[in-house]
Structure formats: structure tokens, C-alpha cells
C-alpha positions as CSV (number, residue, x, y, z in Angstrom):
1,X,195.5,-30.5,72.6
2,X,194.6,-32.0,75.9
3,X,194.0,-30.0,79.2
4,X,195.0,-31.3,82.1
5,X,192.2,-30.9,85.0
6,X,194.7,-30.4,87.7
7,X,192.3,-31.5,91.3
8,X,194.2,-30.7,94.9
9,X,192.2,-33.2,96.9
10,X,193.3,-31.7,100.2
11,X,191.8,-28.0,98.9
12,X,188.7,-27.3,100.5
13,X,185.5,-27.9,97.8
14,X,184.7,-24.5,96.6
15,X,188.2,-24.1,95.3
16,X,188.8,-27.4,93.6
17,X,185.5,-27.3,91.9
18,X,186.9,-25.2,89.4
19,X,189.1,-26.6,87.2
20,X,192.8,-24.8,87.6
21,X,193.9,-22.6,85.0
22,X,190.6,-23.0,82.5
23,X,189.6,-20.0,80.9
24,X,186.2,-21.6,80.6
25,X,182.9,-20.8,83.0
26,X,181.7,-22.9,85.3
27,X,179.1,-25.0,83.8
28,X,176.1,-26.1,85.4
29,X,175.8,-29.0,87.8
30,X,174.8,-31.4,85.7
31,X,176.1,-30.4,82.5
32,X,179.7,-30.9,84.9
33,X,178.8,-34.4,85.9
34,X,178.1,-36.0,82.3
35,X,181.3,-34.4,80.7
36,X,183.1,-35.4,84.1
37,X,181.5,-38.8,83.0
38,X,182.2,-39.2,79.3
39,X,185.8,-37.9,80.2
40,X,186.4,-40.4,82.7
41,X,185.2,-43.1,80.3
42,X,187.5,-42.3,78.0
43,X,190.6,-42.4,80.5
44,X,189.1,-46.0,81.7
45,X,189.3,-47.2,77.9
46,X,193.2,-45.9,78.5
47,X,193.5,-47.9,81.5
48,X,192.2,-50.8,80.0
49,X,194.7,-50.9,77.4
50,X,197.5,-50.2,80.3
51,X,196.6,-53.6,82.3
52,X,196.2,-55.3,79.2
53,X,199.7,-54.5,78.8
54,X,200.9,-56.2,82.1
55,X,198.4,-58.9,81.9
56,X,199.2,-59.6,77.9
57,X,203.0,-59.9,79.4
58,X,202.4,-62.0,82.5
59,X,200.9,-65.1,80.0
60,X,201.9,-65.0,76.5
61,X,205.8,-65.0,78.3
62,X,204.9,-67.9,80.3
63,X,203.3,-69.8,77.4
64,X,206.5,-68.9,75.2
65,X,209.1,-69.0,78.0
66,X,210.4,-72.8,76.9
67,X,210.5,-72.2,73.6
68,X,212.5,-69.0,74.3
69,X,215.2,-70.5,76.2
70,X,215.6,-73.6,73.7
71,X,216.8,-71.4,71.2
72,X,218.5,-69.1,73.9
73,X,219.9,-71.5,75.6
74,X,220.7,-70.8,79.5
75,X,218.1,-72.8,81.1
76,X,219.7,-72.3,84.7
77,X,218.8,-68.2,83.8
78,X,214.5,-69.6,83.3
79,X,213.4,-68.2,86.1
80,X,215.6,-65.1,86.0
81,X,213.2,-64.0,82.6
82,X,210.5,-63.7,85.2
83,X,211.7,-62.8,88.8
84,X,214.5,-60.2,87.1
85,X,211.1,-58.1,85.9
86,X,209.1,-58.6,89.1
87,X,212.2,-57.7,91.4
88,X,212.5,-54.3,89.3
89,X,208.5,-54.3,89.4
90,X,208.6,-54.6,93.3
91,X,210.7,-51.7,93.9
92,X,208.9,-49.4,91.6
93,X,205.7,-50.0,92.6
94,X,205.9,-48.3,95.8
95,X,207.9,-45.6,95.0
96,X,205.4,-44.3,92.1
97,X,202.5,-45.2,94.1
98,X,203.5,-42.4,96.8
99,X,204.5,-40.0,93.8
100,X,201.4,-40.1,92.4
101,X,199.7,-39.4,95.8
102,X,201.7,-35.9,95.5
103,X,202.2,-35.2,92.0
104,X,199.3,-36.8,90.1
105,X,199.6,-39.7,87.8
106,X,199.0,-39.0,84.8
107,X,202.5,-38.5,83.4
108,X,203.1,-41.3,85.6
109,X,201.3,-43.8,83.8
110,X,202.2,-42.2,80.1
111,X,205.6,-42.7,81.2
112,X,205.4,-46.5,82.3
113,X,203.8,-47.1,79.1
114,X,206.8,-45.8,77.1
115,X,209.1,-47.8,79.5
116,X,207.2,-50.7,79.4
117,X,206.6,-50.7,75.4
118,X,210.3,-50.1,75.0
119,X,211.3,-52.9,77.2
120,X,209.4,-55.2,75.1
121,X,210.6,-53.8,71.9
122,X,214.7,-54.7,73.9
123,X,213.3,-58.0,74.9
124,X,212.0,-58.8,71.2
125,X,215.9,-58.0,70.1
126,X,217.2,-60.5,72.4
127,X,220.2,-62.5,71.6
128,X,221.1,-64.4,74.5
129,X,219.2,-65.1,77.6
130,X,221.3,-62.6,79.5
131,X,220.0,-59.9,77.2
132,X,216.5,-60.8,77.5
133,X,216.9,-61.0,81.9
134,X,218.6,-57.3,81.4
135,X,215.3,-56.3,78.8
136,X,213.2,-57.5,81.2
137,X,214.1,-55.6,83.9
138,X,213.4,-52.4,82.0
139,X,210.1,-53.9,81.7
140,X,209.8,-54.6,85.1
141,X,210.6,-50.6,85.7
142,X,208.0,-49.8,83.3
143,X,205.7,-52.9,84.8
144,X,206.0,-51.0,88.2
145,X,205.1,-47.9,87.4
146,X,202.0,-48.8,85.7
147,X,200.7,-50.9,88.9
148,X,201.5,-48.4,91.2
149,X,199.8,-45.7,89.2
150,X,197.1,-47.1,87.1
151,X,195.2,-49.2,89.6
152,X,195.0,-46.2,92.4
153,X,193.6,-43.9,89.2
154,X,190.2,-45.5,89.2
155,X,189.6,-44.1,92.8
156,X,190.8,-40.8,91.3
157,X,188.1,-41.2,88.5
158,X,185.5,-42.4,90.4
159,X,185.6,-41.5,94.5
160,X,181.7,-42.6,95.5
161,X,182.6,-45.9,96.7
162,X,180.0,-48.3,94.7
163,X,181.0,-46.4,91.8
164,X,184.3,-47.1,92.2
165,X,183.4,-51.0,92.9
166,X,181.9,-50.9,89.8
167,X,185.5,-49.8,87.4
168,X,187.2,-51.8,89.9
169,X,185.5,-55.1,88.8
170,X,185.6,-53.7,84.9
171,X,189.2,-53.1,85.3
172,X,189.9,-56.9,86.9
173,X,187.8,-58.3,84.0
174,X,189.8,-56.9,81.5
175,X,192.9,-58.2,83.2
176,X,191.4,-60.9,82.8
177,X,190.4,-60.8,79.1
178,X,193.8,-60.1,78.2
179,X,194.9,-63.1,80.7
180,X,192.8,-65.2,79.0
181,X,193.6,-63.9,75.1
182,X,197.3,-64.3,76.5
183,X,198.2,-68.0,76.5
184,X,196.2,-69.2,73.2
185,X,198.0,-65.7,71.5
186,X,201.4,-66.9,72.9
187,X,201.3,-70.3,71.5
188,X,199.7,-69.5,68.1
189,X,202.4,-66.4,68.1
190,X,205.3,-68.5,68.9
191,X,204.6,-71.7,66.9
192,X,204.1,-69.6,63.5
193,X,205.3,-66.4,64.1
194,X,208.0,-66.9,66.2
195,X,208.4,-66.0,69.5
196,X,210.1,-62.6,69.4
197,X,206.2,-61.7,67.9
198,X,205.2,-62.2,71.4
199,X,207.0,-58.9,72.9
200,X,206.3,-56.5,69.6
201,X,202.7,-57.0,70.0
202,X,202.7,-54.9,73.2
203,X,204.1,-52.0,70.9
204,X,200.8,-50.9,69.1
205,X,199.1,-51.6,72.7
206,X,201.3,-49.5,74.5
207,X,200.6,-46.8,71.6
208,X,197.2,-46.7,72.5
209,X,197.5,-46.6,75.8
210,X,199.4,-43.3,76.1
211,X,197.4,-41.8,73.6
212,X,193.9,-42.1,75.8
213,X,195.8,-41.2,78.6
214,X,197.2,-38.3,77.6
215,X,194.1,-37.2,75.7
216,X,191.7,-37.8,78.1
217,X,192.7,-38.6,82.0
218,X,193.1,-35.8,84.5
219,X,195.9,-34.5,86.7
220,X,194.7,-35.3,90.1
221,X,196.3,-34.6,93.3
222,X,195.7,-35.5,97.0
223,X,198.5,-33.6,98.8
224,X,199.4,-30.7,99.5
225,X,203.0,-30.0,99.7
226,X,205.3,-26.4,100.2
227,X,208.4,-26.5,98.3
228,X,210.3,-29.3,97.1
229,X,209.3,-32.4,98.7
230,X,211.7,-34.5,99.9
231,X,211.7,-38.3,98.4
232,X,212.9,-41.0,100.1
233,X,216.0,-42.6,98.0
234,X,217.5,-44.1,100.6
235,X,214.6,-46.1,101.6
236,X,214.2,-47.2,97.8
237,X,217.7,-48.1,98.1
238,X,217.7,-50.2,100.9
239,X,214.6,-51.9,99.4
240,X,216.3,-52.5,96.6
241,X,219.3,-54.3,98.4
242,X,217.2,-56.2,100.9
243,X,214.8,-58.1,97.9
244,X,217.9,-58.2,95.4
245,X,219.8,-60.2,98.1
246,X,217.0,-62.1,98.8
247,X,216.6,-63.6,95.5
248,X,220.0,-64.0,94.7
249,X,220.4,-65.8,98.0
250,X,217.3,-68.3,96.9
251,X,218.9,-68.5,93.3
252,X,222.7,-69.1,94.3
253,X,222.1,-71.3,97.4
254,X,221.2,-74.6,96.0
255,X,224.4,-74.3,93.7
256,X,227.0,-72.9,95.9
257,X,226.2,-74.3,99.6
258,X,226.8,-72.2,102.7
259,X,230.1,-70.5,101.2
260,X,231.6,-67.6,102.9
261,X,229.8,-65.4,99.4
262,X,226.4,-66.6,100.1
263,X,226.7,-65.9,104.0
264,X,227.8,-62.5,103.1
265,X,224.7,-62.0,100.8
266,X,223.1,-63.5,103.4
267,X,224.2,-60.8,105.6
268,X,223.6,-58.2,103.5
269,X,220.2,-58.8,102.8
270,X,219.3,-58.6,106.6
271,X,221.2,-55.6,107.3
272,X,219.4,-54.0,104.8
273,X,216.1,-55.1,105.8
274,X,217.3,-53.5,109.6
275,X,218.3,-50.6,107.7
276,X,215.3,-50.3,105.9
277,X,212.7,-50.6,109.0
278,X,214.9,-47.8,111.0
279,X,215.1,-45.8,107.8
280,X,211.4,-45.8,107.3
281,X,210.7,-44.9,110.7
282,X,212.5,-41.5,110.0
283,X,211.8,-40.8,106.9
284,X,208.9,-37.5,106.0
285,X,207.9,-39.8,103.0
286,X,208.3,-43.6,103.6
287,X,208.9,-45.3,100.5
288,X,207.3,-48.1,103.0
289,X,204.9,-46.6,104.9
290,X,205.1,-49.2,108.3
291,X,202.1,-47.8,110.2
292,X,199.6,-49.8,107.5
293,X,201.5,-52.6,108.7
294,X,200.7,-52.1,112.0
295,X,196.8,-52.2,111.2
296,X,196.0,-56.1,111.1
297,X,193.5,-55.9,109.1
298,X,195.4,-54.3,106.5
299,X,198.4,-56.4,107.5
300,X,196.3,-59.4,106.9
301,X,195.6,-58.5,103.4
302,X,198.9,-57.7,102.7
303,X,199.9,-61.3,104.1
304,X,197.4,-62.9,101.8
305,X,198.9,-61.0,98.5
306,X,202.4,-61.9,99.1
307,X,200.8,-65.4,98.8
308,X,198.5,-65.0,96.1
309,X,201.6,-63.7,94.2
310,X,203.5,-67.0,95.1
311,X,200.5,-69.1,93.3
312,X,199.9,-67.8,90.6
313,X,203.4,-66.8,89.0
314,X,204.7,-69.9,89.9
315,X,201.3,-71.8,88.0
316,X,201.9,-69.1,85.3
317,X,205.0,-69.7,84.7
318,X,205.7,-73.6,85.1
319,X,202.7,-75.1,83.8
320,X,204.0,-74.0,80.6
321,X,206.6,-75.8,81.0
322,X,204.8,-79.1,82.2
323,X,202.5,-78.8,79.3
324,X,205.5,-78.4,76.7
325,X,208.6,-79.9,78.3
326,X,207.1,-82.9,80.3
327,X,204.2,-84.0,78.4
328,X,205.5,-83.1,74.9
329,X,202.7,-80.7,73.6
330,X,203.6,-77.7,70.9
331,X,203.2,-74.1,72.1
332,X,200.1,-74.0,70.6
333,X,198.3,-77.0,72.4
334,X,199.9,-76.1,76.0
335,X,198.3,-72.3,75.4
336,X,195.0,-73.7,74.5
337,X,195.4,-76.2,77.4
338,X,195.8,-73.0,79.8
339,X,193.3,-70.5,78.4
340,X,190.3,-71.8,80.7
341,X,192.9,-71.1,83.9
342,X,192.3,-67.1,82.5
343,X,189.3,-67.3,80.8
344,X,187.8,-68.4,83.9
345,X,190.0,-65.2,86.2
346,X,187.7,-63.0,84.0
347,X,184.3,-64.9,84.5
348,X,185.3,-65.0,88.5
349,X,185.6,-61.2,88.2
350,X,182.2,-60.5,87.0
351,X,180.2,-62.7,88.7
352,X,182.5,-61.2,91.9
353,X,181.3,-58.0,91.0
354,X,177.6,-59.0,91.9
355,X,178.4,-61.4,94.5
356,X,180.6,-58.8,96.7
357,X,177.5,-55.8,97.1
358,X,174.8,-59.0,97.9
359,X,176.5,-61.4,100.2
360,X,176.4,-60.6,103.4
361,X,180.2,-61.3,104.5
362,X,182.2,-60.6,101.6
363,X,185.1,-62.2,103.3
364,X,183.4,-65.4,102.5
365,X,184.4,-65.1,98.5
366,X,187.9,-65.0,99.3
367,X,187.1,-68.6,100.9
368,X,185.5,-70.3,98.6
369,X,188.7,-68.7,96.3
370,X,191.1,-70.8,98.3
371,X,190.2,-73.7,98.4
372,X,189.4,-73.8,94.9
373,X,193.2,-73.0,94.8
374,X,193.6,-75.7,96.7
375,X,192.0,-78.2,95.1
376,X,193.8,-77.1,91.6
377,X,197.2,-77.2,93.0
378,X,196.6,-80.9,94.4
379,X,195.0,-81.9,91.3
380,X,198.1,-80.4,88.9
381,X,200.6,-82.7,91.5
382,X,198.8,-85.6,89.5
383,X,198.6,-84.7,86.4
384,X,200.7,-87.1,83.6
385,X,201.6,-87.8,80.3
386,X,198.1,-90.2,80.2
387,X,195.7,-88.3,82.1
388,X,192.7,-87.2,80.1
389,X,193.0,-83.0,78.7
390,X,189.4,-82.6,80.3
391,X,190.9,-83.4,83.4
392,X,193.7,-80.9,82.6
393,X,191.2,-78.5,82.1
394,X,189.4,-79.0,84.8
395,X,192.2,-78.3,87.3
396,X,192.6,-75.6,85.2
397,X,189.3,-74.0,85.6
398,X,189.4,-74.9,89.2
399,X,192.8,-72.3,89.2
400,X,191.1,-69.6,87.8
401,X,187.8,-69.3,89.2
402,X,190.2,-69.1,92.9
403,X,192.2,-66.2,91.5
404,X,189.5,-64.3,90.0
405,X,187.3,-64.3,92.9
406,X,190.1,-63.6,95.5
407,X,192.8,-61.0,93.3
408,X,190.5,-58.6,93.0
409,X,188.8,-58.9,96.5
410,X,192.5,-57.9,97.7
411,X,192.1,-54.6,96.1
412,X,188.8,-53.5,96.9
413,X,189.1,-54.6,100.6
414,X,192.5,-52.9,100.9
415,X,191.2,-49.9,99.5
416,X,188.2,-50.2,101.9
417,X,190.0,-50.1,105.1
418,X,192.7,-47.5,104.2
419,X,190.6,-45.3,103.5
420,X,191.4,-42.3,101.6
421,X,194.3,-40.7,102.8
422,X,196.2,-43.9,102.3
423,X,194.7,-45.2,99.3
424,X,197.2,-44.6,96.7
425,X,200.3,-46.1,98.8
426,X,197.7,-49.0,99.8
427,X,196.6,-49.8,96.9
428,X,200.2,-49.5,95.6
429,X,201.9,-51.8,98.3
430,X,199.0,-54.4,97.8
431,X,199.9,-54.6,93.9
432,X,203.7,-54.7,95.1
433,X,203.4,-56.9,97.6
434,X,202.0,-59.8,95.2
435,X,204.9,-59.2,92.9
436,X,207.6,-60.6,96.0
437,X,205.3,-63.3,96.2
438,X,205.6,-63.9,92.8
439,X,209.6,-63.5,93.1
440,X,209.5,-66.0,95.8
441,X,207.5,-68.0,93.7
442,X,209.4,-68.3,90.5
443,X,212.6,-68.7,92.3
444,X,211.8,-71.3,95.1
445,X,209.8,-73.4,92.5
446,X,212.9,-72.5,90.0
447,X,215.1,-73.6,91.8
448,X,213.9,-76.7,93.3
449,X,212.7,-77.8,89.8
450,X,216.1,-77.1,88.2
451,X,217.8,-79.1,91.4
452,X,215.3,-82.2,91.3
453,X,215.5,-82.7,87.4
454,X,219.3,-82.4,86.7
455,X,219.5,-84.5,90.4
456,X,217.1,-87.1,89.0
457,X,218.2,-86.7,85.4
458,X,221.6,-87.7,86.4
459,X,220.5,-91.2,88.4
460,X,218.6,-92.2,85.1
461,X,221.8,-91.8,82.9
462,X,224.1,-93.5,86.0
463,X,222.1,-96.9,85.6
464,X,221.7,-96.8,81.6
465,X,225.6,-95.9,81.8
466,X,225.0,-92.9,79.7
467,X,226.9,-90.2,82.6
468,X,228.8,-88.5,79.3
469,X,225.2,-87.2,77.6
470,X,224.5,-85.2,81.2
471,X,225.7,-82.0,79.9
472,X,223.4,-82.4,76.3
473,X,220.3,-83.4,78.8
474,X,220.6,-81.4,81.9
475,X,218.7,-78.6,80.2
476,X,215.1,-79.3,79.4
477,X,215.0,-77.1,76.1
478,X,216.1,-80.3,74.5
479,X,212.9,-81.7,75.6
480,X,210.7,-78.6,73.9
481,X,213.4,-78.1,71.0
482,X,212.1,-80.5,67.9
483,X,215.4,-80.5,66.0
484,X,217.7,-80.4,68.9
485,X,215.5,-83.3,70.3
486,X,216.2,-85.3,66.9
487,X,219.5,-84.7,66.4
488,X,220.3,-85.8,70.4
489,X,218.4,-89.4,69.9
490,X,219.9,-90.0,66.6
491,X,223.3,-89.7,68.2
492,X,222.4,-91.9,71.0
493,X,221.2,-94.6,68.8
494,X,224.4,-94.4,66.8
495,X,226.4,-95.6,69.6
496,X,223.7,-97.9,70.8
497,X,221.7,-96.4,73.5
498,X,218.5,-95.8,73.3
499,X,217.7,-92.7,72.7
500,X,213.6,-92.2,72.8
501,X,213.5,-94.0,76.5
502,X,216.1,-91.7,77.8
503,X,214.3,-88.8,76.5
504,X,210.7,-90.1,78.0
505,X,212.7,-90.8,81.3
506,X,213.9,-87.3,81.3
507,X,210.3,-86.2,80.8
508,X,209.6,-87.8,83.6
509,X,212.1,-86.5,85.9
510,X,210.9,-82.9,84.9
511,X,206.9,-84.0,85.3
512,X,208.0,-85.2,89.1
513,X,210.3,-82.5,89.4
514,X,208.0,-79.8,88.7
515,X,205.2,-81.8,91.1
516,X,207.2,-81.5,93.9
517,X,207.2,-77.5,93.0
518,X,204.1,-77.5,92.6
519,X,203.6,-79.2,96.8
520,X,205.2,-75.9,97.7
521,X,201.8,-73.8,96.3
522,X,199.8,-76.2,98.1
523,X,201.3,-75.6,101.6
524,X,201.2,-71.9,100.4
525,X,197.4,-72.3,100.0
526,X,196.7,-73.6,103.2
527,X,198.7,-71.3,104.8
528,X,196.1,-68.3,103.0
529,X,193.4,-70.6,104.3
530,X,194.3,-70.2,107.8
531,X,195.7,-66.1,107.4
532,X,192.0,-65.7,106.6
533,X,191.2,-65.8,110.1
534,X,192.7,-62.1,110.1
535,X,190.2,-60.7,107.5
536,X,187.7,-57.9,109.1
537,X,184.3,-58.8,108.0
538,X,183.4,-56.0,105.2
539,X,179.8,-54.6,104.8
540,X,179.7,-53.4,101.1
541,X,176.0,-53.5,100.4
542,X,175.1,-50.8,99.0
543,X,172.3,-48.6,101.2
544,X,169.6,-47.5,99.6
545,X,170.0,-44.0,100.9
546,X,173.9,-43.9,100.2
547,X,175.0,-41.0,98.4
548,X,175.1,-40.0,94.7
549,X,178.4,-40.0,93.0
550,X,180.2,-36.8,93.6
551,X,180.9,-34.7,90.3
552,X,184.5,-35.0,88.6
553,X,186.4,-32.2,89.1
């Protein structure tokens, strides 16, 4: 059986160097470090499995997500699949971040796992899109947990700063391994196993996961506190009401106007957003801790992940889409076309990890990130039906060289200016904070998509004097579903319309509507561009007099 080394952070050093409750003597110095070492290897290897988890989900969805809704059906509920699991995501996050500051997250993270594993298992059930929105939510809970908890255990594991630089980078890379297995498995899952495969393959992950964890990470805790310690529910509450009416209010708006319902969720939203900043001010444990907003460096940051978030869900998530729906590629094509974008988040990572300890102003990285960003957002605004695939991949390469070197910059310079006492709600909000980007994201690109193409859909059919086949072509699965697709032209052609060029015209209107999606990343971009401004100039070289690592306790 396991033993849990339970560590009070905030316990002066000659008690916490003894591991609570072990009947063993203390071993020498050195003999401490390297099983200190081996054991925290061995909890890595469980985190590793843990982000593969998240990162698996992020792109094998995205890659499968139109096939999914053409046989689901419910394409006005597309964006729902993803923002319903970051809006239960973005609530979590916080709240487990500060719980693990007080009570250790170990069973933390084992629990998340089992969420998160049984979401998927719900979501590979799914029988209607409504179901899988619902299933993903409880993956979103699960999702939230893990990002609050998992990323802030690394400084747990490993405190000497380089050190932690070091697992930091590791842990990004393989992030980004699994970002870049995810696409390529997605299509090749979906097109010949189907695509319920693509949730039951997080089950034997998940499995792994808890077992390292449990087995091998410690119980680690940085605070102190006498008797029962009072959480803040009502400031998770009100979080949860201000963001939930926020993105129905983005969802519904387009559809419904200025009625008196969306003015009262309009209304709603911002009186819970009031509540939520007096209710934080009060509260002995802020769900939302608002002094670190008040730091601008840290504010800055914070800024720049929101945005980040916006990016790259709303790339993730719609470029699949492009690729499949516009252009007319299988599953298995568009994930191929895509694996570069995350192949190249990993490669980023790596070379990031040299790059951040030898350049003199690490803020510079995050730069050079950007504006790759920027050049792959305009660049995807002109991709077509004709345009080359090395020119495809290209833009795609562009995308993920920005993320890698600027996602994991976020973390590591958050973590840097927190400092310890605030680490694990930092590094918490930072993760959280990227998730309502990516809310935004996904339902502003959504939601202007799904507008422009059933708009623009609509005036092709008015001048072919086809207005009665709206209903059968305002959805674009019936541009990803084969047989659905068949059986739609043969009908038109029947009664004399032609059916192939109203089907390419309606590709069309979804290439130029997803463009015009894609314009809102790009103002996004430059908007990061100029919020760098904000960014503290870090020095992370590492001195050749800096300390050794201090031992695991």
C-alpha cells in the first residue's frame, strides 16, 4: 500500500523534515534526496498521463466534433460540446486550486481523474447532442479539477526554482505530445472506429493515471489552518451565475434580439459579477482572490491568458470544421492536416525550455509567440478549397510554434511573480483564466459562424429559388455527412435543381463564414501584442552560485 508523505509547508524545517506518521528513521541526507527523487519521478509519470488526459480531449474532440453532430444532429448546440465543458472547467479550477493550497492534492487529482474518465465514458454513450453537452460538463468538473491541481503539484515536487523550470517544460511538452497524437488519433479513430472510440480511449488513460498518483505522489500542504476552514460557496456561486449568464447571453443574443429574457440575463450576469467583487472582498478564503489582480504584473499575465484561451480554442475547434465541412476533406485528412499546429506546441516547448534560462529578457519569447499567432490567423482568413496543403501546413506550423513558446511562458512567469504563498491559486487562476477565453472563444466565433452561414446560405437559395431546402441545408453536417450529402443532391436533381453547385455554394458560405470568425482571433492577437507592454522583464538565468535543490520531504 501507498504512504502518504503528508508535508505542512508553513511548519518550521526541523519538523517537516520528518515524514508524519512513518514509523521509519530518518535516513541520511542523501540517501533522503534520491528516494525523494525517484519518488517524485514516479508522481511526474502520473502527471503526465493526467495532462495527456485534458490535452487528448481538447483535440481528438475538435478533430471529431463535425462528424459527431452529423449524426447527432443539433448543429445550433456545436459550440455548446465545447464551451458547456470549459464553463464547468472555469468554475472548478479555482475552487480546487485554493483546496489544494489547504488540504493537499493528491486526492484531488485521483478524484478529477475518476470524474474526468467517467465523463468520457457518459459522453461515449451519447444519444443526442443534449446528452453529450450534459456529459461534457461532468468532464468539464473533472477537467477543472485536474488543472487546478495537477499543474501547481510540480512546484510541490520540485520547489528549487530551475528545478521546477525544468518539470515545468517536461510537463508542457507532453501536453503537447498528446496535442499533437490528438488530431491524427481523432481522425483515424472516427473514420474507422467511429467516433464514440474517441471518448473511451481516455478510460485506460485515466486508469493509469490514478494508479501512479495514488501509488506514488505525496500529500503536501502549505497552510496551516485550526478547525474547520471555512470555504467560500457563495463566491463559487456567484462565479458560477456571472460566466453562466455570460455565455448564454453571447449564445442567445444573435437569435433572440434585445428581448425583455435576454435583458434580464443581461442583468443577471452583472449583478452577479457586483456580487461577486463585494463578496470576495469579505470573504476569509476568496474563491477569487482580487489582490493578485491588483499586482499588474500579474494582472498582465492574467490579461494575456484570457486571450491565449480565445485563440487557440476557437483554432481548435473550427479548423476542424473548415478542413471537413468547407473544403470537403474526411476526418482523417483534416487530422493529419492539423497535427503540425500540435506537433509543433511540443517542439516550441522544448526549445522554450533552453531559450527561457539563456535569453536575456525572457519576455521577448512571448513576442516572437504573437506574432507568429498573428501571422497564422491572417494566413488561415485565406485559406480555400484550391490553396496548396503545404500552405495549409504552413499556417499551421506558424500556429503552433506561437502557442508553444507563449502557453507555457504564462505559467512559469505567473508562478515567478506570485511567489510562493500564492502559487497554487496563481497558478490555478492562470489555467482558469484561459478556459473563459476559450468560452468566449467558442461562442463568439460560434455564434457569428452559425449567423453568417445560415444568413448567407439563405441568399444563395433566394436567387437559385430553392428557399424550401433551407431547413435540409442550414446545418452544415450535411456538408461532412457522406450519405446525408447524397441523398440531399439526388433529391434536388429530381426536381431539377442542381444539386452539387448548391452544395459547393454552401461550402462556400461556411469557408467565408468561418473567415470572418477567424478576423475576430486576429484583432485578439494584436490586442496580446500591445498587453505585452505590461509584462515585467524576468531574469531566469540561472546563477552559478544558486542553490542546490532542497530535499523532498
Amino acid at each position: 500500500m501507498p504512504r502518504d508523505h503528508i508535508c505542512d509547508a508553513s511548519a518550521p524545517p526541523a519538523a517537516s523534515a520528518i515524514p508524519a506518521a512513518s514509523p521509519e528513521p530518518v535516513a541520511p541526507a542523501v540517501v533522503a534526496q534520491e528516494r525523494s527523487f525517484r519518488e517524485s519521478l514516479l508522481a511526474m509519470l502520473g502527471l503526465f498521463f493526467v495532462v495527456m488526459l485534458v490535452a487528448l480531449d481538447q483535440t481528438v474532440v475538435g478533430t471529431a466534433l463535425p462528424t459527431v453532430v452529423a449524426e447527432l444532429k443539433g448543429f445550433d448546440l456545436y459550440a455548446w460540446v465545447a464551451t458547456s465543458y470549459l464553463l464547468a472547467s472555469v468554475i472548478t479550477v479555482p475552487i480546487f486550486g485554493r483546496l489544494g493550497d489547504y488540504f493537499g492534492r493528491k486526492y484531488f487529482v485521483m478524484a478529477s481523474i475518476i470524474i474526468f474518465t467517467l465523463g468520457s465514458a457518459l459522453c461515449g454513450m451519447a444519444n443526442s447532442m443534449l446528452f453529450l453537452v450534459l456529459a461534457r460538463a461532468v468532464q468539464g468538473i473533472g477537467g477543472g479539477m485536474l488543472v487546478g491541481t495537477a499543474f501547481a503539484s510540480v512546484p510541490d515536487l520540485f520547489p528549487e526554482p530551475h528545478v521546477r523550470l525544468r518539470w515545468q517544460i517536461l510537463i508542457s511538452s507532453s501536453f503537447g505530445i498528446a496535442n499533437a497524437v490528438g488530431p491524427s488519433l481523432g481522425g483515424f479513430l472516427t473514420e474507422f472506429a467511429g467516433w464514440r472510440s474517441i471518448f473511451y480511449v481516455n478510460l485506460p488513460i485515466g486508469a493509469l493515471g490514478v494508479y501512479f498518483v495514488w501509488r506514488h505522489m505525496p500529500l503536501i500542504r502549505h497552510n496551516r489552518h485550526e478547525g474547520p476552514m471555512k470555504l467560500d460557496w457563495l463566491g463559487a456561486l456567484l462565479l458560477a451565475a456571472s460566466l453562466g449568464s455570460l455565455q448564454l447571453l453571447v449564445e442567445m443574443l444573435p437569435g433572440h434580439g434585445m428581448s425583455p429574457g435576454m435583458a434580464l440575463l443581461g442583468a443577471t450576469g452583472i449583478a452577479a459579477f457586483v456580487g461577486l467583487y463585494f463578496c470576495e472582498r469579505r470573504a476569509a478564503n476568496p474563491v477569487l482572490p482580487l489582490e493578485m489582480f491588483r499586482n499588474p504584473a500579474l494582472a498582465s499575465l492574467f490579461a494575456l491568458s484570457v486571450m491565449m484561451g480565445f485563440m487557440m480554442f476557437s483554432l481548435l475547434f473550427y479548423m476542424p470544421l473548415l478542413l471537413q465541412g468547407g473544403f470537403g476533406l474526411s476526418p482523417n485528412a483534416a487530422g493529419l492536416l492539423i497535427t503540425p499546429l500540435v506537433l509543433c506546441v511540443t517542439l516550441a516547448s522544448i526549445a522554450n525550455s533552453r531559450l527561457l534560462t539563456t535569453v536575456a529578457n525572457p519576455a521577448s519569447i512571448l513576442y516572437a509567440g504573437l506574432i507568429l499567432l498573428v501571422v497564422s490567423a491572417v494566413g488561415i482568413t485565406t485559406l480555400h478549397k484550391s490553396t496548396p496543403q503545404a500552405v495549409m501546413v504552413l499556417y499551421m506550423l506558424c500556429s503552433g510554434l506561437g502557442l508553444g513558446l507563449v502557453l507555457p511562458n504564462l505559467t512559469i512567469f505567473t508562478q515567478e511573480i506570485a511567489g510562493r504563498a500564492n502559487l497554487g491559486i496563481a497558478t490555478a487562476m492562470i489555467q482558469s483564466l484561459r478556459m473563459v477565453g476559450g468560452m468566449l472563444g467558442t461562442a463568439l466565433v460560434g455564434t457569428l459562424v452559425n449567423h453568417l452561414y445560415v444568413s448567407r446560405v439563405r441568399d444563395t437559395l433566394d436567387v437559385a429559388h430553392a428557399a424550401q431546402w433551407l431547413p435540409r441545408l442550414n446545418d452544415p453536417q450535411v456538408l461532412i455527412n457522406k450519405a446525408a450529402q447524397g441523398k440531399l443532391v439526388a433529391e434536388l436533381d429530381a426536381l431539377g435543381q442542381q444539386g452539387l453547385v448548391l452544395i459547393e455554394a454552401a461550402r462556400e458560405s461556411l469557408v467565408s463564414s468561418i473567415h470572418v470568425g477567424q478576423m475576430l482571433s486576429i484583432g485578439v492577437a494584436v490586442l496580446a501584442l500591445l498587453q505585452m507592454r505590461r509584462v515585467p522583464r524576468l531574469h531566469l538565468r540561472k546563477r552559478r552560485d544558486a542553490a542546490p535543490p532542497r530535499p523532498m520531504e
